[in-house]
mmCIF entry with sequence, helices, sheets and N, C-alpha, C, O atoms, coordinates in Angstrom:
data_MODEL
# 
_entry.id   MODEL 
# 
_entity.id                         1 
_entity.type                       polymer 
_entity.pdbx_number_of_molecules   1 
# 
_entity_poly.entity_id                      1 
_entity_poly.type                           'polypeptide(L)' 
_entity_poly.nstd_linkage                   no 
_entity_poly.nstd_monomer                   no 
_entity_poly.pdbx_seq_one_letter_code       
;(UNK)(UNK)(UNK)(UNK)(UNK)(UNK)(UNK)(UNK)(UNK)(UNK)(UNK)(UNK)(UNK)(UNK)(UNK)(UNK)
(UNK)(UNK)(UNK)(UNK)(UNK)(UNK)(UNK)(UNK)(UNK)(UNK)(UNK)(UNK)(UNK)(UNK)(UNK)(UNK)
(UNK)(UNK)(UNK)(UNK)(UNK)(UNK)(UNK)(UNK)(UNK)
;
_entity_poly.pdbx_seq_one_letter_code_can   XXXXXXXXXXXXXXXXXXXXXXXXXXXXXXXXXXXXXXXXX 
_entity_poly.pdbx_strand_id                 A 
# 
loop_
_entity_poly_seq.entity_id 
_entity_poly_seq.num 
_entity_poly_seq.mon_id 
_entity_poly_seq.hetero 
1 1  UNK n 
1 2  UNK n 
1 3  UNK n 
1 4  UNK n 
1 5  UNK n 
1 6  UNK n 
1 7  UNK n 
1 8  UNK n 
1 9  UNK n 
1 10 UNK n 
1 11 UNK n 
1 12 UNK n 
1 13 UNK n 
1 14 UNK n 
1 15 UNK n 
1 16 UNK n 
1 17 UNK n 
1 18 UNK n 
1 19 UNK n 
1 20 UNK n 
1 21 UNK n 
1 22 UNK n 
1 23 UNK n 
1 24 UNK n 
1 25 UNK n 
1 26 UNK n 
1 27 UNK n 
1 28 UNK n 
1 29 UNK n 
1 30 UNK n 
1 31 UNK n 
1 32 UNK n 
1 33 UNK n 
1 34 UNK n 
1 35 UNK n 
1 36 UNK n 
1 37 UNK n 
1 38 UNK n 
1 39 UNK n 
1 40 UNK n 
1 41 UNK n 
# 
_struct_asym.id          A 
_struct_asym.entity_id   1 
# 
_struct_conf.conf_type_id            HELX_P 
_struct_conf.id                      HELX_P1 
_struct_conf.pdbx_PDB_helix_id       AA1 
_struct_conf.beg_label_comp_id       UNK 
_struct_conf.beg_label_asym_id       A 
_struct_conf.beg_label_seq_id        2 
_struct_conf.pdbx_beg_PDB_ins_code   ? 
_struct_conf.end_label_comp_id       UNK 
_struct_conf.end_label_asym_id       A 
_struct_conf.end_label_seq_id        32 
_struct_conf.pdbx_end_PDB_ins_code   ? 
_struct_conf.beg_auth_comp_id        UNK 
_struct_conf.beg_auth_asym_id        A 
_struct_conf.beg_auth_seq_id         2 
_struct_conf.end_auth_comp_id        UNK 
_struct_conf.end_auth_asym_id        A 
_struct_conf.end_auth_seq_id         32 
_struct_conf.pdbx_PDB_helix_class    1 
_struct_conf.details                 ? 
_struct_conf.pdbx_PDB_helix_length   31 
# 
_struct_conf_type.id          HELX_P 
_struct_conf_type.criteria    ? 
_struct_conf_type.reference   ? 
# 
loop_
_atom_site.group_PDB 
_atom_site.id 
_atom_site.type_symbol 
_atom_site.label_atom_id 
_atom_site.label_alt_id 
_atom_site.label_comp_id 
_atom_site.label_asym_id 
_atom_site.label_entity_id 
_atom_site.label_seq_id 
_atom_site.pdbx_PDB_ins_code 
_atom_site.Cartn_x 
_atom_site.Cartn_y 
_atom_site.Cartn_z 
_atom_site.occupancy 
_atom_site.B_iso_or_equiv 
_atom_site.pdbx_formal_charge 
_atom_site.auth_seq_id 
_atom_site.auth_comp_id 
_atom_site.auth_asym_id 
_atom_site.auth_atom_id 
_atom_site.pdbx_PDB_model_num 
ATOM 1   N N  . UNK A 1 1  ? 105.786 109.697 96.748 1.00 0.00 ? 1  UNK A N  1 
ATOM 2   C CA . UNK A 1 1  ? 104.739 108.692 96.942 1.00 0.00 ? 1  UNK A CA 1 
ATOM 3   C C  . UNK A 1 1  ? 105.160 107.343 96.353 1.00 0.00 ? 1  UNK A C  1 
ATOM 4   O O  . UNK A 1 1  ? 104.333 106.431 96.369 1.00 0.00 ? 1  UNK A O  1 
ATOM 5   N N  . UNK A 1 2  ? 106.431 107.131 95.813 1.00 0.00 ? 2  UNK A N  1 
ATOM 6   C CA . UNK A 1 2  ? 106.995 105.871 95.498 1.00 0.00 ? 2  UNK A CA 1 
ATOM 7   C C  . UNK A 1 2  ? 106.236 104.694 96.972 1.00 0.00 ? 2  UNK A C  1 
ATOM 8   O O  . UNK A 1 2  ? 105.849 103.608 96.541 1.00 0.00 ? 2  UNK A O  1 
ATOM 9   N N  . UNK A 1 3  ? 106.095 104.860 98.184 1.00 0.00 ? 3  UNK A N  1 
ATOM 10  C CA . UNK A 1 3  ? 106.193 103.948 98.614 1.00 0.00 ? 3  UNK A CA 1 
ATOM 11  C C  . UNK A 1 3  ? 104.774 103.236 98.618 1.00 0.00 ? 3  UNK A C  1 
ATOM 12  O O  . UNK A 1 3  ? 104.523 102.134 99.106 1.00 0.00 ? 3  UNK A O  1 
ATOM 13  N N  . UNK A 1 4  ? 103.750 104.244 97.860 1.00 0.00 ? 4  UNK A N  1 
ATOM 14  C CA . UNK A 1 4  ? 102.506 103.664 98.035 1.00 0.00 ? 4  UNK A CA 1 
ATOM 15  C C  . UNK A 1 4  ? 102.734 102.863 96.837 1.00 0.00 ? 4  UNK A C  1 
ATOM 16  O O  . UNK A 1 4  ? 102.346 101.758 97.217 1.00 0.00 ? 4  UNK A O  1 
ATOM 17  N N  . UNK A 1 5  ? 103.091 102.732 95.712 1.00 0.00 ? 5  UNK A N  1 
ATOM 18  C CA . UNK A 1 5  ? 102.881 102.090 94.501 1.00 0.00 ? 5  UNK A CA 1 
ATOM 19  C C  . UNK A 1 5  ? 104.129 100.480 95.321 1.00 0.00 ? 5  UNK A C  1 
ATOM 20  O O  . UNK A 1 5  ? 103.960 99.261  95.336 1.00 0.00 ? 5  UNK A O  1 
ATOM 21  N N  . UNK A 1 6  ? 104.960 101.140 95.714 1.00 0.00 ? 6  UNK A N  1 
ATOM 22  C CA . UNK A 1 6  ? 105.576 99.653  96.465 1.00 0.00 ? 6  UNK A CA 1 
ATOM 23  C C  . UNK A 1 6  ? 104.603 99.193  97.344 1.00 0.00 ? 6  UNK A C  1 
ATOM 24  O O  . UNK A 1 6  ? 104.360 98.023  97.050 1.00 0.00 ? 6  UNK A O  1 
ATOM 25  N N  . UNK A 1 7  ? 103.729 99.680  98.571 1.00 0.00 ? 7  UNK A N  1 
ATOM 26  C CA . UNK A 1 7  ? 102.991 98.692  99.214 1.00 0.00 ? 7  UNK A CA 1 
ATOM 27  C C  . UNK A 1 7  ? 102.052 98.320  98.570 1.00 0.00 ? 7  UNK A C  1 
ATOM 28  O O  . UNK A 1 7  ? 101.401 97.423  99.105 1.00 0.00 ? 7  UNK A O  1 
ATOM 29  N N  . UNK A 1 8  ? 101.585 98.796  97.234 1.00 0.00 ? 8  UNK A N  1 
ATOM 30  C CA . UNK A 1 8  ? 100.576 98.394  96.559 1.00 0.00 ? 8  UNK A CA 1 
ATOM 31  C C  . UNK A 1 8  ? 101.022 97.069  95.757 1.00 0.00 ? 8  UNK A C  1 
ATOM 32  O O  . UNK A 1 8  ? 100.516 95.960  95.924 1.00 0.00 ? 8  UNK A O  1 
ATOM 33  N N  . UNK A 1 9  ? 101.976 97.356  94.931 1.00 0.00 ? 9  UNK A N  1 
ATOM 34  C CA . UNK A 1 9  ? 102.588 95.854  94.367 1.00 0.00 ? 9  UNK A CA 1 
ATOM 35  C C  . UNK A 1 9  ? 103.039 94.669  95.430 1.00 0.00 ? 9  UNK A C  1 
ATOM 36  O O  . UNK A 1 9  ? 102.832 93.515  95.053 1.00 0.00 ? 9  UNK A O  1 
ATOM 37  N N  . UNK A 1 10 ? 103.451 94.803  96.324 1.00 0.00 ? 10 UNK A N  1 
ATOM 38  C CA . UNK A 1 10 ? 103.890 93.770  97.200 1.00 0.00 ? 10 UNK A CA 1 
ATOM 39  C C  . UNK A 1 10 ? 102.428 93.125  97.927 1.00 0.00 ? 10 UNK A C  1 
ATOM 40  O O  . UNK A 1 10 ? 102.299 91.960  98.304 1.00 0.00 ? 10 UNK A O  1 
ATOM 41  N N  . UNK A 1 11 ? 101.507 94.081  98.002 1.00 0.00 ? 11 UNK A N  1 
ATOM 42  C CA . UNK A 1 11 ? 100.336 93.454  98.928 1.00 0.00 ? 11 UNK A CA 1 
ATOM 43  C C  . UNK A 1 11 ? 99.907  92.875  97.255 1.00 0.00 ? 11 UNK A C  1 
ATOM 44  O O  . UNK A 1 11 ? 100.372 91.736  97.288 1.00 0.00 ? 11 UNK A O  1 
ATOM 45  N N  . UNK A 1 12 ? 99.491  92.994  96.318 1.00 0.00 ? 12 UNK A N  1 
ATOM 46  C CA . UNK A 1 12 ? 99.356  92.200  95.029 1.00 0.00 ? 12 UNK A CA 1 
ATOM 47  C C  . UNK A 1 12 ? 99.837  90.954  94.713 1.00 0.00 ? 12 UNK A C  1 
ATOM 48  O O  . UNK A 1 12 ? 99.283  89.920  94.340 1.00 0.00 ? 12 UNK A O  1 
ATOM 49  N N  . UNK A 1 13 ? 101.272 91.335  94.993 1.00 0.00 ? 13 UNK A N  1 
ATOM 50  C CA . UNK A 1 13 ? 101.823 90.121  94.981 1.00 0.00 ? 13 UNK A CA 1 
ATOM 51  C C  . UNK A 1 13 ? 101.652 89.317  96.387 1.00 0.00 ? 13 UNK A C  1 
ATOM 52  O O  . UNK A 1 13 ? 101.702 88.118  96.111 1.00 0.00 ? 13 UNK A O  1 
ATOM 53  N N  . UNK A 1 14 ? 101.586 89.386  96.903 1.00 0.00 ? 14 UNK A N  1 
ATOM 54  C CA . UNK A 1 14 ? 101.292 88.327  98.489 1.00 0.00 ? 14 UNK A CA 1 
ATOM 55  C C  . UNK A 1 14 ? 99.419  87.422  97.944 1.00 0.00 ? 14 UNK A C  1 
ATOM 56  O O  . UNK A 1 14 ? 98.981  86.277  97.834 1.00 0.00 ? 14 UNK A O  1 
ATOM 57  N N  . UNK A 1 15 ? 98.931  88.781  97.772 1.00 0.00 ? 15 UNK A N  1 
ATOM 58  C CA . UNK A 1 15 ? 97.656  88.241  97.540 1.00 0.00 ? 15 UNK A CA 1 
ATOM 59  C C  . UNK A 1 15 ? 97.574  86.981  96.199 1.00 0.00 ? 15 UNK A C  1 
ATOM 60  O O  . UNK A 1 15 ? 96.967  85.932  96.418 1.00 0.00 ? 15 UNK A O  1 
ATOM 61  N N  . UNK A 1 16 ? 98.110  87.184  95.116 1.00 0.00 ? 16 UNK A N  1 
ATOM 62  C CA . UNK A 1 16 ? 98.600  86.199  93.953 1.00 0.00 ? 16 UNK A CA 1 
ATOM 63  C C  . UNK A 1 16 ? 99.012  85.218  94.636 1.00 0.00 ? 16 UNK A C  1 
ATOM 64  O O  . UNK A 1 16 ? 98.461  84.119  94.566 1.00 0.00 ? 16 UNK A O  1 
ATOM 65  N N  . UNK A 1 17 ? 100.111 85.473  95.454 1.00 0.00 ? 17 UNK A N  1 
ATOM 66  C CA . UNK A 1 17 ? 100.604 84.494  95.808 1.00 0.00 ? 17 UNK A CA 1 
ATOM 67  C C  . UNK A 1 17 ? 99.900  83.107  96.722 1.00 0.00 ? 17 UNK A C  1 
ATOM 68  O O  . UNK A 1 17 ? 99.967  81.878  96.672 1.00 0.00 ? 17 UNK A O  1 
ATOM 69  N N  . UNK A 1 18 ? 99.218  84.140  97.545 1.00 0.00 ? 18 UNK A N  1 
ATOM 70  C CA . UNK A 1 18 ? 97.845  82.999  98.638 1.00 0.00 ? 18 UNK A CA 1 
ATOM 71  C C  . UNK A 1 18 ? 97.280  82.363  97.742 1.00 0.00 ? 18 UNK A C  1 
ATOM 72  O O  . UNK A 1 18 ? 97.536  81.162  97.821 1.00 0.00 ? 18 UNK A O  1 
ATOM 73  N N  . UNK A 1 19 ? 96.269  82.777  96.479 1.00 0.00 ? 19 UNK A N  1 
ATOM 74  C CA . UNK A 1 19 ? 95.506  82.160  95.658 1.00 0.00 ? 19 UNK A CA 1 
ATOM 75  C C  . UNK A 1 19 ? 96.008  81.472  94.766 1.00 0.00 ? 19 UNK A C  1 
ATOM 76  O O  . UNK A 1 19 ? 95.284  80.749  94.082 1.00 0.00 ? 19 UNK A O  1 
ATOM 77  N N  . UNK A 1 20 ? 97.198  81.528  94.589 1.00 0.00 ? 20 UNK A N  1 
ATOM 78  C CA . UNK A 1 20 ? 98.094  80.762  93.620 1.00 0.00 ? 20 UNK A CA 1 
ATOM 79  C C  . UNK A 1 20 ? 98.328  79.298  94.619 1.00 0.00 ? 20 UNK A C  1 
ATOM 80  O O  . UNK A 1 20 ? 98.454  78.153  94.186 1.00 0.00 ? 20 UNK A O  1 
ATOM 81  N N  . UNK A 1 21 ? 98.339  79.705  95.959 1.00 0.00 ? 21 UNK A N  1 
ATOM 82  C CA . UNK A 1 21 ? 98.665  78.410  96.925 1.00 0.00 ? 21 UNK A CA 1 
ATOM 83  C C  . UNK A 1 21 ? 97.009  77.398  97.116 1.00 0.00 ? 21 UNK A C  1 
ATOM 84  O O  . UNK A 1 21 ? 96.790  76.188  97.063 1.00 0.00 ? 21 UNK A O  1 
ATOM 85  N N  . UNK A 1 22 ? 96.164  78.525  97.333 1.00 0.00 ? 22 UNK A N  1 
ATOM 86  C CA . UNK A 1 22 ? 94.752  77.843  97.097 1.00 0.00 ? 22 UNK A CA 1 
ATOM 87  C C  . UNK A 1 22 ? 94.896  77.002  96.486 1.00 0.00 ? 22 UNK A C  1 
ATOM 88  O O  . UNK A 1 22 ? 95.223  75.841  96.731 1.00 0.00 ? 22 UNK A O  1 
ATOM 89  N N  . UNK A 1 23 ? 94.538  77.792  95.158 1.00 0.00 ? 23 UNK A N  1 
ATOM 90  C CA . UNK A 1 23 ? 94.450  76.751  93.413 1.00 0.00 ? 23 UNK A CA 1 
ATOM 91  C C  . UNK A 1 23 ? 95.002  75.256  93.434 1.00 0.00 ? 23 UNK A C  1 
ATOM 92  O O  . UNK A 1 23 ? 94.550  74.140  93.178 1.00 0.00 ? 23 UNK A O  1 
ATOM 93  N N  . UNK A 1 24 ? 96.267  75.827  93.892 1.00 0.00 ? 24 UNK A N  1 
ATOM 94  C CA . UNK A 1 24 ? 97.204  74.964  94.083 1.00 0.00 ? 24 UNK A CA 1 
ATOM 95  C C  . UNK A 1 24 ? 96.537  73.392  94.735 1.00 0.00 ? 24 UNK A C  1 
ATOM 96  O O  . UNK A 1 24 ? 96.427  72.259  94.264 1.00 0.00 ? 24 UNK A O  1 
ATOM 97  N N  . UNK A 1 25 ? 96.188  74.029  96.041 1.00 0.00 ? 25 UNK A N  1 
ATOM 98  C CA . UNK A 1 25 ? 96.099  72.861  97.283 1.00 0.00 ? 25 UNK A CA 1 
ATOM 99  C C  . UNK A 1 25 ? 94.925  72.261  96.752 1.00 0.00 ? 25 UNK A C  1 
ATOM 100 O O  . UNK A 1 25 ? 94.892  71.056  97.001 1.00 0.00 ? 25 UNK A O  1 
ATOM 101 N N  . UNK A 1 26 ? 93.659  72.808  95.915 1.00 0.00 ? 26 UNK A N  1 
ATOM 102 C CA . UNK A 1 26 ? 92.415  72.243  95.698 1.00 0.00 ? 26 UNK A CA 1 
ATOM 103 C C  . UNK A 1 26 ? 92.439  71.632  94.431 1.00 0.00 ? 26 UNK A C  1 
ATOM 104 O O  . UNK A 1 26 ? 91.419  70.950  94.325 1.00 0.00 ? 26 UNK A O  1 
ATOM 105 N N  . UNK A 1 27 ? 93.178  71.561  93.364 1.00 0.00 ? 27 UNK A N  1 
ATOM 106 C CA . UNK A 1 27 ? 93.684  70.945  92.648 1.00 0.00 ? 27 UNK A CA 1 
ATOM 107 C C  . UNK A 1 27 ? 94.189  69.728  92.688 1.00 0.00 ? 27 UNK A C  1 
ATOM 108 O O  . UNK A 1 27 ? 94.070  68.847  91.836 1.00 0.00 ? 27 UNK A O  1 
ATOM 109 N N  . UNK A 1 28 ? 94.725  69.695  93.638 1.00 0.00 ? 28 UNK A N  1 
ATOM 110 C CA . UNK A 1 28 ? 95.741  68.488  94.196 1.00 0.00 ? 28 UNK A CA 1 
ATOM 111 C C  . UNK A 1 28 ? 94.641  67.578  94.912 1.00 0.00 ? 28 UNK A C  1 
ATOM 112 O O  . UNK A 1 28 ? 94.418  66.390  94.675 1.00 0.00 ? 28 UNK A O  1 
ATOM 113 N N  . UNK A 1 29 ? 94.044  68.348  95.783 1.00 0.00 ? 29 UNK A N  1 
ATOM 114 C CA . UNK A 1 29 ? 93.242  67.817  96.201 1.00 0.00 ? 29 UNK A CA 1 
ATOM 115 C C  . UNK A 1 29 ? 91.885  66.734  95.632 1.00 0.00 ? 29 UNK A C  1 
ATOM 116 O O  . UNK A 1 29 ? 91.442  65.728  96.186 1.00 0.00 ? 29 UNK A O  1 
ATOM 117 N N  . UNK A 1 30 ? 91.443  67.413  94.274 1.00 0.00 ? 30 UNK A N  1 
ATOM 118 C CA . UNK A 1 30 ? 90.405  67.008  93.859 1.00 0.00 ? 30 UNK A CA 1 
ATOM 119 C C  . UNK A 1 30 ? 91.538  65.735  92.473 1.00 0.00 ? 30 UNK A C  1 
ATOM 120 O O  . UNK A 1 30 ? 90.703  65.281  91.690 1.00 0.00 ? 30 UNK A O  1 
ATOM 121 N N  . UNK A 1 31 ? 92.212  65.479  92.299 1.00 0.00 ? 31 UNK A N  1 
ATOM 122 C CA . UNK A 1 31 ? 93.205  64.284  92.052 1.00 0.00 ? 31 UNK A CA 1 
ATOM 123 C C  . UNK A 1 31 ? 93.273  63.290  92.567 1.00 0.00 ? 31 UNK A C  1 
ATOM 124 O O  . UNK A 1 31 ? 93.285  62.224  91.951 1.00 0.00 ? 31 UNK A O  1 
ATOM 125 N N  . UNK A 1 32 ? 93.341  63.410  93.978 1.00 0.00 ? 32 UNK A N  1 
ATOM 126 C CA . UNK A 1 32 ? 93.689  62.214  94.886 1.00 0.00 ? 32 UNK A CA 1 
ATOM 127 C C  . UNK A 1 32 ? 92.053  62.004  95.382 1.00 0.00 ? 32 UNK A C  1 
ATOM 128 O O  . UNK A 1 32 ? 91.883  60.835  95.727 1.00 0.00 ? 32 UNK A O  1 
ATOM 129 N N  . UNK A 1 33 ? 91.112  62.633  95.475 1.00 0.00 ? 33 UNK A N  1 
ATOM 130 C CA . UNK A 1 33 ? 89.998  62.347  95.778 1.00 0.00 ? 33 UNK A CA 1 
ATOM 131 C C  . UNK A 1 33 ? 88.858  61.651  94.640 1.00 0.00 ? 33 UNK A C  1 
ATOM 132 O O  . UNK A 1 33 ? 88.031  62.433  94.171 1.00 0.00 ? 33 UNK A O  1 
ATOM 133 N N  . UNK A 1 34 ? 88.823  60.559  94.308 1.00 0.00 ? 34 UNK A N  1 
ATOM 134 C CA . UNK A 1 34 ? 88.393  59.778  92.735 1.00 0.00 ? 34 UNK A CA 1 
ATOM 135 C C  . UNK A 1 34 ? 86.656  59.988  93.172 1.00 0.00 ? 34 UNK A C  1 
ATOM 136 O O  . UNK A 1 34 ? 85.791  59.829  92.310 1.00 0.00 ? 34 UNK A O  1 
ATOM 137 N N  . UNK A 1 35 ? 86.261  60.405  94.784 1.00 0.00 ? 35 UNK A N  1 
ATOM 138 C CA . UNK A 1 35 ? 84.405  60.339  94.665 1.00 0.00 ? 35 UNK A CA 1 
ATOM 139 C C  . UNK A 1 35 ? 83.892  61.660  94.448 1.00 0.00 ? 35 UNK A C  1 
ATOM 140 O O  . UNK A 1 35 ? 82.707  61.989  94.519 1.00 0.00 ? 35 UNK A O  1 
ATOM 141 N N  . UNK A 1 36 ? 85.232  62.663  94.081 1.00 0.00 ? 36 UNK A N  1 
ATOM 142 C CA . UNK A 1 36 ? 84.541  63.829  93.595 1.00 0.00 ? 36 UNK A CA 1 
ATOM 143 C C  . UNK A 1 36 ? 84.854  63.960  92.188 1.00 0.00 ? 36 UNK A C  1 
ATOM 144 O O  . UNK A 1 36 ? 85.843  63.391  91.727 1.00 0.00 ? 36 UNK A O  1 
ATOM 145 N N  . UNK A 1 37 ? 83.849  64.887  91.246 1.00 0.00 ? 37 UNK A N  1 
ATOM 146 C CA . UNK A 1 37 ? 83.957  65.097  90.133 1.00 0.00 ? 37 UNK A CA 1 
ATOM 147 C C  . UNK A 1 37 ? 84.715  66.419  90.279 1.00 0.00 ? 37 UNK A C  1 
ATOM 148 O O  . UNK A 1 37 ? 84.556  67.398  91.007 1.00 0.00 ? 37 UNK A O  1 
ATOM 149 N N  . UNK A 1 38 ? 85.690  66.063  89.222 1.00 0.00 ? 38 UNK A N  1 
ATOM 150 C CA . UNK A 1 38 ? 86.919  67.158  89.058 1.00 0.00 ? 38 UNK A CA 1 
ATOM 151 C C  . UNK A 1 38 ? 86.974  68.572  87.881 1.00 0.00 ? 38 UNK A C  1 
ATOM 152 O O  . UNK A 1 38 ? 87.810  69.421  87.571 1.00 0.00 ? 38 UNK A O  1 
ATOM 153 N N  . UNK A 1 39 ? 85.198  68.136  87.375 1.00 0.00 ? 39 UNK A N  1 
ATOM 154 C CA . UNK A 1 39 ? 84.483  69.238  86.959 1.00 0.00 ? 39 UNK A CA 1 
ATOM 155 C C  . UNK A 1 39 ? 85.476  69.816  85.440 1.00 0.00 ? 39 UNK A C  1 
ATOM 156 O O  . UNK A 1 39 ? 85.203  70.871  84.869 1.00 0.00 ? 39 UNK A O  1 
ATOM 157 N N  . UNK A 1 40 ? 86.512  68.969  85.035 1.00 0.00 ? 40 UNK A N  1 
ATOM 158 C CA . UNK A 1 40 ? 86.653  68.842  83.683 1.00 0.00 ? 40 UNK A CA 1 
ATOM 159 C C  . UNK A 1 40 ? 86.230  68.092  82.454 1.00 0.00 ? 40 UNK A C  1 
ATOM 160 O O  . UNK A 1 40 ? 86.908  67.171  81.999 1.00 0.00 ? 40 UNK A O  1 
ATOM 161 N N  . UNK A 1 41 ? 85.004  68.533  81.875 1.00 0.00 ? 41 UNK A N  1 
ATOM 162 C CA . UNK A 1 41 ? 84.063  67.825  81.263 1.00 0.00 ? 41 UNK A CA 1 
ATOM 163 C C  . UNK A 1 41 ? 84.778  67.705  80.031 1.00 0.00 ? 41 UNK A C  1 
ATOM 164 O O  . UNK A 1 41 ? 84.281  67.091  79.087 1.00 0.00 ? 41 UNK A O  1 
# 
């Protein structure tokens, strides 16, 4: 059953990886955008 603990870590890691790209893009986003509050008080 090795290969379930491999599709289990790799779909983990893909998923990290999308939300790591999220974070990413809305971050950036709320920087360059000065009429939103960037909700670090």
């Amino acid at each position: 059953m090795w290969y379930f603990s491999w599709i289990l870590g790799l779909s983990l890691a893909c998923a990290f990886a999308i939300l790591n790209a999220m974070w990413f893009e809305l971050r950036e986003g709320a920087e360059h955008d000065p009429a939103k509050p960037s909700g670090d008080a």
